[in-house]
C-alpha positions in Angstrom: -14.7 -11.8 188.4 -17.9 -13.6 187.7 -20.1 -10.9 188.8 -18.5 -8.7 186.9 -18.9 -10.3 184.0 -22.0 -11.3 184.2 -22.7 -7.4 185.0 -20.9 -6.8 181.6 -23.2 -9.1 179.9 -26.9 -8.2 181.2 -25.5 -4.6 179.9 -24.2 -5.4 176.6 -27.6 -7.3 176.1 -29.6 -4.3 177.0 -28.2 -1.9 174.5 -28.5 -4.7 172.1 -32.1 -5.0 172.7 -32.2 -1.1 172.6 -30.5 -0.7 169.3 -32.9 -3.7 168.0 -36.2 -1.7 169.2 -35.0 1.6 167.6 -33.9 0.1 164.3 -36.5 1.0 161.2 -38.2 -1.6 159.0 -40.5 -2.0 156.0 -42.6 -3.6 158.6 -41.8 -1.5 161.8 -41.7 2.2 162.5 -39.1 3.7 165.2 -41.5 3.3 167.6 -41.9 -0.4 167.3 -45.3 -0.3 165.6 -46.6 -1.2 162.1 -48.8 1.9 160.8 -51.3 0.8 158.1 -53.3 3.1 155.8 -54.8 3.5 152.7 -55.6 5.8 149.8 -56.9 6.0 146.5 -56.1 8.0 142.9 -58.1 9.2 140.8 -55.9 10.4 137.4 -56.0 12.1 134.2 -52.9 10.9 131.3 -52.1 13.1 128.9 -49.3 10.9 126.1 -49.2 10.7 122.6 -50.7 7.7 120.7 -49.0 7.4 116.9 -48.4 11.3 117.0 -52.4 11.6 118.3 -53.3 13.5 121.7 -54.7 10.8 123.8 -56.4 11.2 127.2 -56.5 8.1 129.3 -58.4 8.0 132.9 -58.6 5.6 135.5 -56.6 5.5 138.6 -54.4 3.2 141.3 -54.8 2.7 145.1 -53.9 0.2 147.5 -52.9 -0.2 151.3 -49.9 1.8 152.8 -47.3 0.6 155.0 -45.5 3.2 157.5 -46.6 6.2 155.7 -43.7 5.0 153.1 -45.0 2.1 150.8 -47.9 1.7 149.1 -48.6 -1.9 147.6 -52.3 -2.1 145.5 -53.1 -1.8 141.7 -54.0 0.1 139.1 -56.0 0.5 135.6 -56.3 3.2 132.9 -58.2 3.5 130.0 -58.4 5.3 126.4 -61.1 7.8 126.4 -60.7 10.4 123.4 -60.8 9.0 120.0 -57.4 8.5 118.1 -57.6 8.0 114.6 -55.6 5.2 113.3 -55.8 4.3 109.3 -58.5 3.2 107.9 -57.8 -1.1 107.3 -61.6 -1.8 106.4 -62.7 -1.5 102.8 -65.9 0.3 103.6 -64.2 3.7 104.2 -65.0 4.1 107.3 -63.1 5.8 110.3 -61.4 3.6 112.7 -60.0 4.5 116.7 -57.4 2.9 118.6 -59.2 1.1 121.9 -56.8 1.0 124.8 -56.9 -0.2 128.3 -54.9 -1.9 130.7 -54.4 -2.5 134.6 -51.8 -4.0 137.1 -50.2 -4.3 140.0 -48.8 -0.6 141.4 -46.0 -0.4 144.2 -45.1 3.3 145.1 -42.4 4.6 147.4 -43.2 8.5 149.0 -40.4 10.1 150.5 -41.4 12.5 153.9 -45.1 12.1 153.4 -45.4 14.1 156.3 -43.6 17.6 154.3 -46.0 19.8 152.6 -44.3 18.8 149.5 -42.2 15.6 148.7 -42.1 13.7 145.9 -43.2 10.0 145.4 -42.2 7.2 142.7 -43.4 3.8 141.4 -44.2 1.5 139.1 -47.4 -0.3 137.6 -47.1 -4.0 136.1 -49.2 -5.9 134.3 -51.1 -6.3 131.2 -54.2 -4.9 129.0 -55.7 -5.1 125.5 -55.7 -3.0 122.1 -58.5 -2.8 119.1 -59.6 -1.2 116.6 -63.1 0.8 116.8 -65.4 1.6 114.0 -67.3 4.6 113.5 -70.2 5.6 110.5 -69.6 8.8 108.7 -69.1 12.0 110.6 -71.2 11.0 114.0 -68.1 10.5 116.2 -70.5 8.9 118.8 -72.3 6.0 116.4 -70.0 3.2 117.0 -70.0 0.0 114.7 -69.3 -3.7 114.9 -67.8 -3.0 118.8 -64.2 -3.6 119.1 -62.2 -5.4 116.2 -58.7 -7.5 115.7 -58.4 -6.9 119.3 -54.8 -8.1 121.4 -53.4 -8.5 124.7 -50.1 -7.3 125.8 -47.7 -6.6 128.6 -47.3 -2.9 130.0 -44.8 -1.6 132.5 -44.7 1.7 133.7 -42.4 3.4 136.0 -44.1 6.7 137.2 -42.9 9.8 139.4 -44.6 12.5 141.2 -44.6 15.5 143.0 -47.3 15.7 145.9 -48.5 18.3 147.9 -50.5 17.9 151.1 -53.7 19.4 151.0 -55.6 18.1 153.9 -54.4 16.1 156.3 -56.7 13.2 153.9 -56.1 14.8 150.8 -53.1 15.6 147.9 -52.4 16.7 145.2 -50.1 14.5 142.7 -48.5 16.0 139.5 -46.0 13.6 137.5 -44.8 11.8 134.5 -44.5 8.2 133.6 -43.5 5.9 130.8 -45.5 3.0 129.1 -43.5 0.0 128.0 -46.0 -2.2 125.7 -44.6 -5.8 124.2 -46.8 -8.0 122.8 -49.5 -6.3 120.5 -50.6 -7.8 117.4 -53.2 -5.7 116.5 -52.9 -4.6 112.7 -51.7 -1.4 112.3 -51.0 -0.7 116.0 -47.7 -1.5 116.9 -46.0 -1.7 120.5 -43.8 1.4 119.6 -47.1 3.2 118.7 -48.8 2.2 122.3 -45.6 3.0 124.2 -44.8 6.4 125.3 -44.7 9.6 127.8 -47.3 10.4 129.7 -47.8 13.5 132.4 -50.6 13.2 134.8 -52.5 14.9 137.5 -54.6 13.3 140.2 -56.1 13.4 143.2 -55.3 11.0 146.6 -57.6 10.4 149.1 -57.5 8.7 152.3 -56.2 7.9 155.7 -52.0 8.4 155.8 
């Protein structure tokens, strides 16, 4: 009776430790290893800025776990001029000044597919002014950045990715940016905050 038993036992404890080896983690693949990569984005956002086009640039990138999550940051910012009203007494034209960066955590499902889709979300923080320009010369800036804020930004993102290379893909998606905390004049968080749909670029080893 012992020995049988004790039979039952070293074979329960093998499918145990069989089960445990096959089971898939954050940290662990089915194979029992951790794969580590990395990859980079350079993007292009396209939103609305107080009913203005704006064009914002930048990018996020950080180290990926199991071809599955992707843990790094981010940072975007203004690069088209949107007119805001004019607060100064001079007359002369003023731009909104926008920028901000954060932490980025992305999820992509079947990285391995030609096409799958990805989603994430950037955190952190950035600042707002206003710009002043001379007369008609769109390029003459004046006096640098005035009445210039901090805030907090939050943006949840989604894409849709296509494998290029095996080191390159395509991303096209849509976001939106939650602002709290500006106190600029004149530039409001609900003027900040908004859609956006972007296109970049990813690079690097998956």
């Amino acid at each position: 009776m012992k020995k049988i038993l004790s039979a039952l036992l070293v074979l329960v404890a093998q499918q145990a430790w069989a089960q445990h080896a096959d089971t898939e983690t954050l940290f662990s693949s089915k194979k029992g290893k951790t794969t580590i990569g990395a990859y980079g984005v350079p993007a292009a956002k396209f939103t609305p800025i107080d009913g203005n086009f704006g064009v914002l640039t930048g990018g996020y990138g950080g180290v990926l776990l199991n071809k599955k999550i992707m843990l790094g940051a981010g940072a975007y910012t203004l690069v088209n001029n949107v007119e805001m009203p004019v607060l100064n007494t001079g007359g002369n034209r003023e731009y909104v000044n926008l920028w901000y960066t954060g932490f980025v955590a992305e999820y992509i499902h079947n990285s391995d597919k030609l096409v799958h889709w990805t989603a994430g979300t950037l955190l952190g923080g950035g600042g707002v002014g206003r710009r002043e320009r001379w007369g008609n010369n769109d390029w003459d800036d004046h006096g640098g950045v005035m009445d210039a804020s901090g805030f907090f930004v939050a943006e949840p993102f989604a894409n849709i990715e296509v494998n290029i290379t095996k080191f390159l893909r395509l991303d096209i998606g849509a976001s939106y940016r939650f602002i709290t905390g500006s106190s600029t004049t004149g530039i409001t968080d609900s003027k900040l905050s908004g859609p956006s749909v972007h296109v970049g670029l990813k690079a690097g080893k998956f």
